[in-house]
C-alpha positions in Angstrom: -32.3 -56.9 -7.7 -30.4 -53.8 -8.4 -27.6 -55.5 -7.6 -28.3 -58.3 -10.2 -28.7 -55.6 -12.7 -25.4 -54.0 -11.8 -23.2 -57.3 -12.7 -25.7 -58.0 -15.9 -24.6 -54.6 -16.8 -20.8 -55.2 -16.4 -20.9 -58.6 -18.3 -23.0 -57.3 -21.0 -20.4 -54.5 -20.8 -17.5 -56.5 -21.2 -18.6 -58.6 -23.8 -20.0 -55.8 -26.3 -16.6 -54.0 -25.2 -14.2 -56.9 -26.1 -16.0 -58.8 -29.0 -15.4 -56.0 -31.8 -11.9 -55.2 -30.6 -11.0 -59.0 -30.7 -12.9 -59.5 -33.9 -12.4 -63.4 -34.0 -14.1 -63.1 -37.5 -11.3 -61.2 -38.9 -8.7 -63.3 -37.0 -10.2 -66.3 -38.9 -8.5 -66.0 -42.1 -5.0 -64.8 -40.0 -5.4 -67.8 -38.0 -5.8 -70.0 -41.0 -2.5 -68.6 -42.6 -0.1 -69.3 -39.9 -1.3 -72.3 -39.5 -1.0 -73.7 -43.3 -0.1 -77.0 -43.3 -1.3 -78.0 -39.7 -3.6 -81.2 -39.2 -6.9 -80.5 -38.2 -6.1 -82.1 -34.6 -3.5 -79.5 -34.3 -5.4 -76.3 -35.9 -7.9 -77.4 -33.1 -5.3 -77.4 -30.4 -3.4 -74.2 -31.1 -6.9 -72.8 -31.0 -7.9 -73.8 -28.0 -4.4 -73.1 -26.0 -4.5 -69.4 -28.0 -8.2 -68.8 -26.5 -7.0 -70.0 -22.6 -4.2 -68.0 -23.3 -5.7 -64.9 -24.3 -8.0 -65.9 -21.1 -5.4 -66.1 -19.1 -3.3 -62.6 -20.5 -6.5 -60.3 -20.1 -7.3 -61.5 -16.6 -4.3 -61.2 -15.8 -4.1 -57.3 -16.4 -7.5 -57.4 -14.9 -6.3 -58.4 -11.7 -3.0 -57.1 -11.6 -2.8 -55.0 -14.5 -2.7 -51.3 -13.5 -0.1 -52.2 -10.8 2.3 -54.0 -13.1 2.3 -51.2 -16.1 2.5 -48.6 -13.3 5.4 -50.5 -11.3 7.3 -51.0 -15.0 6.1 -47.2 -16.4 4.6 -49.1 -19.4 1.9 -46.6 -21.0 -1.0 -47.5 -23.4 0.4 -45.8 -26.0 3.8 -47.9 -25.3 2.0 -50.9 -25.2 0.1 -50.0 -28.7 4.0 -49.4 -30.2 5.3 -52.5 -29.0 2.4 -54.5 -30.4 2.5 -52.7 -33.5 6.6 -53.8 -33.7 5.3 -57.3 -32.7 2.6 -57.1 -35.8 5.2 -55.6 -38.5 7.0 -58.4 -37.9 4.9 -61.2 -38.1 3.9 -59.5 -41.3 7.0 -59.6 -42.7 7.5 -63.0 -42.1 4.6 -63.8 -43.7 4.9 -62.1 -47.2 8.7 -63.3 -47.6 7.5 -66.8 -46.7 8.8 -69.3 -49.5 7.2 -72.7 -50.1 9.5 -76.1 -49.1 10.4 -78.2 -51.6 10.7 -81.0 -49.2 7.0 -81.5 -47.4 8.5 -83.8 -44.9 11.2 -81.4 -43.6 8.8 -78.6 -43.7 6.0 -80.8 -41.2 8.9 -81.1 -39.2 9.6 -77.6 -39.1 6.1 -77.0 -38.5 5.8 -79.0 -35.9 7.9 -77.0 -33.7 6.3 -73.9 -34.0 3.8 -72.9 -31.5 2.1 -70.3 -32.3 -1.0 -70.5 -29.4 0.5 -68.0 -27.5 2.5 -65.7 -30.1 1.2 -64.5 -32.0 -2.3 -65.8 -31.9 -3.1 -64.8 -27.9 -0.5 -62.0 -27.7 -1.0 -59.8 -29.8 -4.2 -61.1 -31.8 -6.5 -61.9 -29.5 -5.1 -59.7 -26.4 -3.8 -57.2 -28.0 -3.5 -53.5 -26.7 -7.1 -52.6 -27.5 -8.5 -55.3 -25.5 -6.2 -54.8 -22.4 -6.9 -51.5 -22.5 -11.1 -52.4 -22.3 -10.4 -55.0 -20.0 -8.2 -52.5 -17.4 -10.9 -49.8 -17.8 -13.6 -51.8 -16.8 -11.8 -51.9 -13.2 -12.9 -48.5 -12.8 -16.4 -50.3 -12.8 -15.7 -52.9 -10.3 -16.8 -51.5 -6.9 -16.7 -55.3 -5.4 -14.9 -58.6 -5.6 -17.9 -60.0 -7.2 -17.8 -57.5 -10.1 -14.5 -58.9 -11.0 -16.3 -62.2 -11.5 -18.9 -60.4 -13.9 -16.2 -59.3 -16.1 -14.4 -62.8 -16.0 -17.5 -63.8 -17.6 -17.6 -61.5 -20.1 -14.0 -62.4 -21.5 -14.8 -65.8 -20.9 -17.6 -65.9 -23.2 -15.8 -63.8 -25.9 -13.4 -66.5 -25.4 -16.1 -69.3 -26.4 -17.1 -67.3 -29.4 -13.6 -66.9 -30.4 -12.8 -70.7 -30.3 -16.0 -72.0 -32.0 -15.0 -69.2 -34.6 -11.0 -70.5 -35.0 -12.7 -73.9 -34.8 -15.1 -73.3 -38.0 -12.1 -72.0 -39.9 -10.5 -75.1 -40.8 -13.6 -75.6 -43.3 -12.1 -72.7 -45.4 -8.9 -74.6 -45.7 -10.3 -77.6 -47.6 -12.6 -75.3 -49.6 -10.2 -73.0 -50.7 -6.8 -75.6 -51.1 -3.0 -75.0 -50.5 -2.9 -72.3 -53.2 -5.3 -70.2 -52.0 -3.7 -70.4 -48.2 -0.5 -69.4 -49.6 -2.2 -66.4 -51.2 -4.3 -65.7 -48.3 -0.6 -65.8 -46.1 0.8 -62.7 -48.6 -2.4 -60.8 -48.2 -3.2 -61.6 -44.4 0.6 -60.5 -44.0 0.5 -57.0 -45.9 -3.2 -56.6 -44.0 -1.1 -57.7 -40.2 1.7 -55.0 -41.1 -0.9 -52.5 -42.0 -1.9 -52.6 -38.6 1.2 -53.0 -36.4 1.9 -49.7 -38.8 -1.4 -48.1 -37.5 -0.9 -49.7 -34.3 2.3 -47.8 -33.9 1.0 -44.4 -35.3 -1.8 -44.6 -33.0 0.7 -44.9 -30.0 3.0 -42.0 -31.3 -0.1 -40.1 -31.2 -1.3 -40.8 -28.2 2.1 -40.1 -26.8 2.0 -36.6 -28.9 -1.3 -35.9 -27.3 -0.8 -36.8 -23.6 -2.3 -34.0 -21.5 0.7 -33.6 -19.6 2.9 -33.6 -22.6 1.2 -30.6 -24.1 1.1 -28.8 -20.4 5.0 -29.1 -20.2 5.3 -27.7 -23.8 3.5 -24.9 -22.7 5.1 -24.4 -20.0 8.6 -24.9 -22.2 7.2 -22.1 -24.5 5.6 -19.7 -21.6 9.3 -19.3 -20.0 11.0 -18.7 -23.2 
C-alpha cells in the first residue's frame, strides 16, 4: 500500500511539476503561427511527432540526463542560455516574416519545413524548465519502478498537450489568414521576450552559483 502511494505520489508529482512549465495553453497560439498555412492533416501531424518528441527528449534526460550534462559540463544555467539563443531566434524570424506573393511557391516552401522537433519539442515543449523538473525528480526515484511512475507523468502531460495543439486548428478558421499573420508578429515579440528572460535567468544563475561566490571570496580574502 505504501508503496502504491509512493509512485501515485511521483506521477502526481510529475505531472503538477511539468504541466505549468510546459503550458500547452500558451504554446497554442505559438503553435498556430508557425504553422500558418499548414493543412489540417499536417497541423495534426507536426503535433503529434512534436508531443513523441518532447516524449522522447525528457526521457531521455531522465534516463541518461545527469550523466550526459555531467560528461559534456553543460549546466542549467547553460542550458537556459542556449535555449534562450534558440528562442531569440525563432523570434526574429517570425516578426521579419514577409507574406509570398506566389501561394504555390510558398506551400512548397512550407512543405519542407518541419518544425515537430525544432522548435516545437526542443525548446517549446522540452525546454530548460522541464528538463530541469524532469532530472530533479531522479532524486525521487529510489527504484526502477519509480522511473516508470515518472514516464507516466510526462506521458500524460504529453496527451494533454496534443489534444491541446489538436484543438488549436479551430482558432485558425475562426480568426482567418490576417489574424495568424498578426498573431505570428506578436507570438514572435512574446518568444524573444522569453529567450531574452530565458538568457538573463541563466546569467543569473551562473552569477549566483554557490561556488562562484565562494571563489570570489576567496579572490577578495587573499588580496
Amino acid at each position: 500500500m505504501t508503496n502504491v502511494i509512493h509512485l501515485w505520489a511521483i506521477f502526481l508529482g510529475t505531472f503538477i511539476g511539468l504541466l505549468p512549465i510546459i503550458n500547452p495553453l500558451a504554446s497554442a497560439p505559438t503553435f498556430l503561427a508557425i504553422t500558418e498555412g499548414d493543412s489540417e492533416e499536417r497541423r495534426r501531424e507536426q503535433a503529434r511527432k512534436g508531443c513523441i518528441y518532447m516524449v522522447a527528449i525528457l526521457v531521455s534526460f531522465l534516463i541518461g540526463g545527469t550523466f550526459i550534462m555531467n560528461f559534456f559540463g553543460i549546466s542549467i544555467p547553460g542550458l537556459r542560455i542556449a535555449g534562450g539563443i534558440l528562442l531569440c531566434g525563432i523570434g526574429m524570424t517570425m516578426l521579419a516574416a514577409q507574406k509570398s506573393q506566389d501561394e504555390v511557391e510558398r506551400e512548397a516552401a512550407r512543405r519542407k519545413v518541419d518544425i515537430s522537433f525544432s522548435p516545437l519539442a526542443m525548446p517549446m515543449l522540452s525546454g530548460p524548465g522541464s528538463i530541469a523538473v524532469t532530472l530533479g525528480f531522479t532524486s525521487l526515484a529510489t527504484h526502477w519502478i519509480d522511473y516508470f511512475a515518472i514516464i507516466a507523468g510526462i506521458v500524460s502531460v504529453a496527451l494533454i498537450t496534443y489534444v491541446t495543439l489538436r484543438l488549436s486548428g479551430k482558432i485558425v478558421q475562426l480568426i482567418g489568414p490576417v489574424g495568424v499573420n498578426a498573431m505570428t508578429k506578436i507570438m514572435g515579440f512574446l518568444i524573444m521576450c522569453i529567450g531574452v528572460q530565458f538568457v538573463v535567468n541563466g546569467v543569473l544563475g551562473i552569477a549566483t552559483d554557490p561556488e562562484l561566490l565562494r571563489g570570489i571570496k576567496e579572490v577578495l580574502a587573499a588580496h
